[in-house]
C-alpha positions as CSV (number, residue, x, y, z in Angstrom):
1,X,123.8,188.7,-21.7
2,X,125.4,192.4,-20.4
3,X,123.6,194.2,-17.7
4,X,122.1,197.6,-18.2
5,X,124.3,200.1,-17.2
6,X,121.9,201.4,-14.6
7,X,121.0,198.3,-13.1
8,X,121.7,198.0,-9.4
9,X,123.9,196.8,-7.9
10,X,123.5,193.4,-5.8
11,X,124.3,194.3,-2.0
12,X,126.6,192.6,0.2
13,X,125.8,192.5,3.9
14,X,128.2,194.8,6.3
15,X,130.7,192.2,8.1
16,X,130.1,193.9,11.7
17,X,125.9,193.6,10.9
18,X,126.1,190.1,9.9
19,X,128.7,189.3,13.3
20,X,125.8,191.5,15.3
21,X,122.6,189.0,14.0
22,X,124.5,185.6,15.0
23,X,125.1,187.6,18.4
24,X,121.6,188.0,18.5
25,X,121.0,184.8,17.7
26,X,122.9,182.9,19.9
27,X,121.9,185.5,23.0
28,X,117.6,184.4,22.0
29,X,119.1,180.7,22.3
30,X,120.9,181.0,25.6
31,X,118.3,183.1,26.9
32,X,115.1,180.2,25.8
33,X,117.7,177.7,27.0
34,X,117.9,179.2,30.6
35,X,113.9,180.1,30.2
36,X,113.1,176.2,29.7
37,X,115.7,175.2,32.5
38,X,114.4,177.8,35.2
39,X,110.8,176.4,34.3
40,X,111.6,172.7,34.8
41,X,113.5,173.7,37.9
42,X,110.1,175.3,38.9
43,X,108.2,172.4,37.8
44,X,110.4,170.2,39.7
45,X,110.8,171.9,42.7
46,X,106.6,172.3,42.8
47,X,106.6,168.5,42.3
48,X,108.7,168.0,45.3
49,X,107.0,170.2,47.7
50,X,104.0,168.6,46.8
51,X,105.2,165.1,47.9
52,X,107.1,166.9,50.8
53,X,103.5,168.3,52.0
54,X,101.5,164.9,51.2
55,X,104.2,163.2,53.4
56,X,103.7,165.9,55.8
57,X,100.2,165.5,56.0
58,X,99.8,161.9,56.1
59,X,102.0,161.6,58.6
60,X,100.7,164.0,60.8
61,X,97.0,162.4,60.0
62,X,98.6,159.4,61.5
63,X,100.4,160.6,64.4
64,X,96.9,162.4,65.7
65,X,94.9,158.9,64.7
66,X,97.7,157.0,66.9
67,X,97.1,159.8,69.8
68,X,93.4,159.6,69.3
69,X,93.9,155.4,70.0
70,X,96.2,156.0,72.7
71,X,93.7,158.8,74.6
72,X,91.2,156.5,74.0
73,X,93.1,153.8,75.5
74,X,93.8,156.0,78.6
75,X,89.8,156.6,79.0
76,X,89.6,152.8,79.4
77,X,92.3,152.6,81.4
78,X,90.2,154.9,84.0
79,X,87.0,153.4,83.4
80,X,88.8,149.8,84.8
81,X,89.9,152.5,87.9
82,X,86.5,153.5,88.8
83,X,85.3,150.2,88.3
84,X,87.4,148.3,90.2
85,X,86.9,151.0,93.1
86,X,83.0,150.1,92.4
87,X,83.9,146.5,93.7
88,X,86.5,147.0,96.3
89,X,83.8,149.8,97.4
90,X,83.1,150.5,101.5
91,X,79.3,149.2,102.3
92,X,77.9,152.7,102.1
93,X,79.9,153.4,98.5
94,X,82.2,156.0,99.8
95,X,84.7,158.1,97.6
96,X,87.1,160.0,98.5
97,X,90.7,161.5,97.9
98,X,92.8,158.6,99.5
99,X,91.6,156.5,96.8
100,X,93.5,155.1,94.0
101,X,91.6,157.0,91.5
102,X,92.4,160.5,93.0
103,X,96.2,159.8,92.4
104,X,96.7,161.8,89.6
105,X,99.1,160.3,86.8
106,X,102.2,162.8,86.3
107,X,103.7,163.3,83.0
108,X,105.7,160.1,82.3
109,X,107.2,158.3,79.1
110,X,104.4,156.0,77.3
111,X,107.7,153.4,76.8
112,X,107.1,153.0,80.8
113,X,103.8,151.6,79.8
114,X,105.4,149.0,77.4
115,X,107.7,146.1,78.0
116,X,110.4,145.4,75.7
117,X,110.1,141.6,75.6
118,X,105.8,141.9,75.5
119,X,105.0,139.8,72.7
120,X,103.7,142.0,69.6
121,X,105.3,144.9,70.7
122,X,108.6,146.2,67.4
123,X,111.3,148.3,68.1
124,X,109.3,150.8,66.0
125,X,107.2,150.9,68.6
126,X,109.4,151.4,71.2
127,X,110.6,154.0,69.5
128,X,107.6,156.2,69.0
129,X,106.9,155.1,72.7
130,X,109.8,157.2,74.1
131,X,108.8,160.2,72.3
132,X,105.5,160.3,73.5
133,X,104.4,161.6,77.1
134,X,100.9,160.6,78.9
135,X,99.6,162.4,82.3
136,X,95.9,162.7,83.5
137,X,93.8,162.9,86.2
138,X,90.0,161.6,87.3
139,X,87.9,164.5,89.3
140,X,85.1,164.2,91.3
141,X,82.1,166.1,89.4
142,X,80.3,165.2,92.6
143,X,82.3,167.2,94.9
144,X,80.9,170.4,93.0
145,X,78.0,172.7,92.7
146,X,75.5,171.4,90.1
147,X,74.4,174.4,88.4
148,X,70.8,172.3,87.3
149,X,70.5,171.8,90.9
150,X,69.2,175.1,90.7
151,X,65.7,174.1,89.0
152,X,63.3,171.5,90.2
153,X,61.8,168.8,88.2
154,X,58.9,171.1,87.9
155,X,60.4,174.0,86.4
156,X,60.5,176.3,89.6
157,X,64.0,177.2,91.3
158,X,65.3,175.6,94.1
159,X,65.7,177.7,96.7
160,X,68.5,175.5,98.9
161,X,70.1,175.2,95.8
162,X,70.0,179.2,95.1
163,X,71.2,180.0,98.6
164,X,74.3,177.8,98.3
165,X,75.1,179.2,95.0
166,X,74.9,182.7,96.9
167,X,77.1,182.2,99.4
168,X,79.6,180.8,96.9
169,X,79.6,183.7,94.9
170,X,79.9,185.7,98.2
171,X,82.7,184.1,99.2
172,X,84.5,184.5,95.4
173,X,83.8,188.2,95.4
174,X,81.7,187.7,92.1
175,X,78.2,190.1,91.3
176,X,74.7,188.8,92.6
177,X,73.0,190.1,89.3
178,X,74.7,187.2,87.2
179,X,73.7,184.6,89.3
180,X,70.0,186.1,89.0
181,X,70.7,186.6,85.3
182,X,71.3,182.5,85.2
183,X,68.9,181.3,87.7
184,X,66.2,183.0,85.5
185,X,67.8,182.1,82.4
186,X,68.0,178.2,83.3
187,X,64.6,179.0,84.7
188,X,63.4,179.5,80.9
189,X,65.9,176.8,79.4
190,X,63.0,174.1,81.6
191,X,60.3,175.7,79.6
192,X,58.0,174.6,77.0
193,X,58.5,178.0,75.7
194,X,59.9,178.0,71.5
195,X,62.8,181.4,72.5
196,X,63.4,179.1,75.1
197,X,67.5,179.2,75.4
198,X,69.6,175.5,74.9
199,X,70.0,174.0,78.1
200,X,74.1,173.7,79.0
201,X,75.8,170.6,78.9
202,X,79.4,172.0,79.7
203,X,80.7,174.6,82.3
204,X,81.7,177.1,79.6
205,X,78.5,177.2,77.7
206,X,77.1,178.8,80.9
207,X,78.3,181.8,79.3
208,X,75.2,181.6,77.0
209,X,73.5,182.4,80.1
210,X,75.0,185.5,81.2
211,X,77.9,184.3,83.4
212,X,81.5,186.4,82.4
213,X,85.0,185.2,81.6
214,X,86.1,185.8,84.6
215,X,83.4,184.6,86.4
216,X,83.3,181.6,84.7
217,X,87.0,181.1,85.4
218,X,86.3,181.5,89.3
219,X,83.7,179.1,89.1
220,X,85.5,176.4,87.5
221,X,87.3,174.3,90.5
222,X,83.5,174.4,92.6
223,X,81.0,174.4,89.9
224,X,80.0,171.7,87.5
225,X,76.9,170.7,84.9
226,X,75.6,167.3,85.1
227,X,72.7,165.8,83.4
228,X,70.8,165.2,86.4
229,X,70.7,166.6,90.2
230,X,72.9,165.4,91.9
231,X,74.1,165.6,95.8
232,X,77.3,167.0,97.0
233,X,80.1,164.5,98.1
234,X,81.1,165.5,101.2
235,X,84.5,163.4,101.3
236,X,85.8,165.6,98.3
237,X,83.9,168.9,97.7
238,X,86.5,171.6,98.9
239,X,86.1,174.4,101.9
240,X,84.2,176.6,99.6
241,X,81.6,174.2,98.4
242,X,81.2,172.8,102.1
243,X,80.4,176.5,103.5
244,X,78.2,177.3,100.5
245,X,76.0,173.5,100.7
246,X,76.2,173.6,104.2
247,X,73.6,176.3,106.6
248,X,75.3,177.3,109.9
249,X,79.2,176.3,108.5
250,X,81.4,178.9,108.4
251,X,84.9,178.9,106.5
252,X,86.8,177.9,109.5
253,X,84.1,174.7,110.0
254,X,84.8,174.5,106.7
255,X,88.4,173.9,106.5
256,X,87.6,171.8,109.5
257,X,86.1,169.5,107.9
258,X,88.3,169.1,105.6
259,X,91.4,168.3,107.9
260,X,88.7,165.7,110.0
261,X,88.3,164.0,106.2
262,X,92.2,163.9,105.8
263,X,92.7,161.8,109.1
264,X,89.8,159.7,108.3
265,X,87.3,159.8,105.4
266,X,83.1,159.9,106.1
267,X,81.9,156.6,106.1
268,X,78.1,157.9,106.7
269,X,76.4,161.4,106.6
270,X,75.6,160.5,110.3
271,X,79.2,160.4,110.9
272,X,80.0,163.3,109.5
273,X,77.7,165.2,111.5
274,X,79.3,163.8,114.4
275,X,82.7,164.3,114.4
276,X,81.8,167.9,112.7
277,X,79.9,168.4,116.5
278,X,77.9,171.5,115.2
279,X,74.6,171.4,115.9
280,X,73.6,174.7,113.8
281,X,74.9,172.2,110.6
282,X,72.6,170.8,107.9
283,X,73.6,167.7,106.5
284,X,70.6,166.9,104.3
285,X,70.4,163.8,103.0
286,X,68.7,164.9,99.8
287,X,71.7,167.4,99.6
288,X,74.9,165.7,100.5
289,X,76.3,162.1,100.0
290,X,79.6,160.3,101.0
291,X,80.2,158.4,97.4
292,X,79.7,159.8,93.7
293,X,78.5,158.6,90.5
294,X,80.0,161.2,87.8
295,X,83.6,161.6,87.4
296,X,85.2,163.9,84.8
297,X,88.5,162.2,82.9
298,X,91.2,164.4,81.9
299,X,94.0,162.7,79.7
300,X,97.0,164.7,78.0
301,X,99.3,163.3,75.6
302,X,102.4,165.2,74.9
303,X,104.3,164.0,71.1
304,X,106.8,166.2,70.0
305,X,105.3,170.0,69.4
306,X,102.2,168.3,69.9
307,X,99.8,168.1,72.6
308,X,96.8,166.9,72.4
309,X,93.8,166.9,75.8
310,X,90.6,164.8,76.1
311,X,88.0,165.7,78.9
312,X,85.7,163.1,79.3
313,X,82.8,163.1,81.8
314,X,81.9,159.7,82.9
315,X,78.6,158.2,84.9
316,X,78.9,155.4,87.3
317,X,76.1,152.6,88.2
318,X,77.6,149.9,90.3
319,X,80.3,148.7,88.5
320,X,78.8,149.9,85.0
321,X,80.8,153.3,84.0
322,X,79.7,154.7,80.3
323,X,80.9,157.9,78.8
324,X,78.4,160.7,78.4
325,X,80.7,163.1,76.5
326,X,84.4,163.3,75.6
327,X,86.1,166.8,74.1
328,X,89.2,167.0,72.4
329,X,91.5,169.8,71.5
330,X,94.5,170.4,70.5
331,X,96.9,172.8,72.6
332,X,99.0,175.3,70.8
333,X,102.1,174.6,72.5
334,X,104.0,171.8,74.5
335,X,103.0,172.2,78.0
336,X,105.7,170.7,80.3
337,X,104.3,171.1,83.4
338,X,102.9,167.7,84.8
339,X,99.3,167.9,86.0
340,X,98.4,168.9,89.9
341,X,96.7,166.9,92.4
342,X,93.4,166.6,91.5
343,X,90.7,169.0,92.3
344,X,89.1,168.3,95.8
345,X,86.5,170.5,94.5
């Protein structure tokens, strides 16, 4: 069969077009082969962060459940404290700062707690035990100010109560008009009233009623809230609190006092009166005491970058000591510093 002369002509591809499309080719093939490998590296490397970070968690989960044991375990350690010092207790029930429980426990290594040949006790234990770092401390709430000392059980202020606190913010330099703003403002918190405001339980929440920062901050070391009234210890309230609870004490009677306590704690109120020898002083039995009942527990435990702080406030009934309350927070950094002596306040 013979083609018509004016057919056309079948066309050949150009050599350099047909070299061009296998480049192309081969370039869309490399390119979706380093497409799929950069996505499984994704995919891969997502996978392992996510195990990294549930590692990450669950440990840290258990390291603060092992802290929140081993707080706990310091809380009980200072209950046995104050309970044994119930027992071995004068015949008047004195407290004061020569006693075992005011020794304040510096910052030491838990693996000083733990014996290497106590039974139960692995080397993964001992371990973790020389990482971690305990301290505390028990305070005297007693030897403070009661701030709900300032209303009677009928609702009306107290006015011993409200001239002590005025002499101690006297002596702190801090402004009248916030202790009237709180007096008036606990004042309403004993109403029956329904804009009545919440009644405190903890020093800082006196800021609800109308106490500063800085005021509050002052305060701290002589002022404390307790659940019930309560007396003022005169074995380990400090010079402040002694001039402000005491009518016709100065500050020098007050540091007095304090250095007559050092030699030899108050058995009796009667004997403090005594050796104070100031007859202008009121020692009020319905004001002061020479032994406590509430103690506040303060326990720090330091593990790597770390540290976690439990305030626990304690009651005491013979040789019965419960926990009221227990806070716990964690600090932002590692604080190195080992706790002070305990408050006389």
């Amino acid at each position: 069969m013979m083609k018509h002369p004016l057919s056309p002509r079948p066309r050949h591809p150009h050599p350099d077009l047909a070299r061009h499309q296998r480049v192309n080719q081969q370039g869309a093939a490399l390119l979706m082969a380093m497409l799929t490998v950069a996505l499984v590296a994704t995919l891969a490397t997502a996978g392992v962060w996510l195990q990294w970070r549930s590692i990450e968690v669950e440990a840290t989960e258990r390291q603060r459940a092992q802290a929140h044991w081993l707080l706990l375990g310091a809380l009980d350690w200072a209950r046995i404290i104050l309970r044994e010092d119930a027992r071995a207790g004068g015949e008047n029930g004195q407290d004061h700062l020569a006693e075992p429980w005011a020794v304040p426990l510096q910052e030491a290594r838990l693996s000083t707690f733990v014996s290497s040949n106590a039974e139960g006790v692995s080397r993964d234990d001992e371990r973790v035990a020389e990482e971690v770092f305990l301290s505390g401390q028990i305070s005297d709430m007693q030897g403070r100010l009661n701030v709900l000392n300032l209303v009677e059980s009928d609702g009306q202020l107290s006015k011993p109560t409200l001239d002590a606190f005025e002499r101690l913010f006297k002596r702190l330099d801090l402004p009248p008009t916030e202790l009237q703003t709180l007096a008036q403002q606990l004042v309403l918190a004993h109403g029956n009233t329904a804009a009545r405001p919440l009644r405190p339980q903890r020093l800082e929440q006196l800021a609800w009623l109308g106490l500063s920062a800085s005021s509050l901050a002052a305060l701290a070391p002589h002022v404390c809230v307790l659940p019930v009234r309560t007396s003022v210890n005169l074995n380990t309230a400090s010079d402040a609190v002694l001039q402000a609870t005491l009518t016709g004490v100065d500050a020098a009677q007050a540091q007095k006092m304090v250095q007559l306590r050092e030699s030899r704690h108050f058995n009796t109120l009667e004997d403090a009166r005594q050796r104070l020898d100031n007859p202008r002083a009121v020692i009020d039995t319905a004001l002061h005491s020479v032994g406590s009942r509430y103690f506040e527990v303060r326990g720090r435990l330091r593990w790597g970058a770390t540290v976690l702080e439990e305030r626990s406030l304690v009651e005491r009934n013979g040789v019965d000591v419960r926990v009221l309350w227990s806070d716990r927070g964690q600090l932002a950094a590692p604080q190195r510093e080992p706790l002070g002596r305990p408050s006389v306040q």
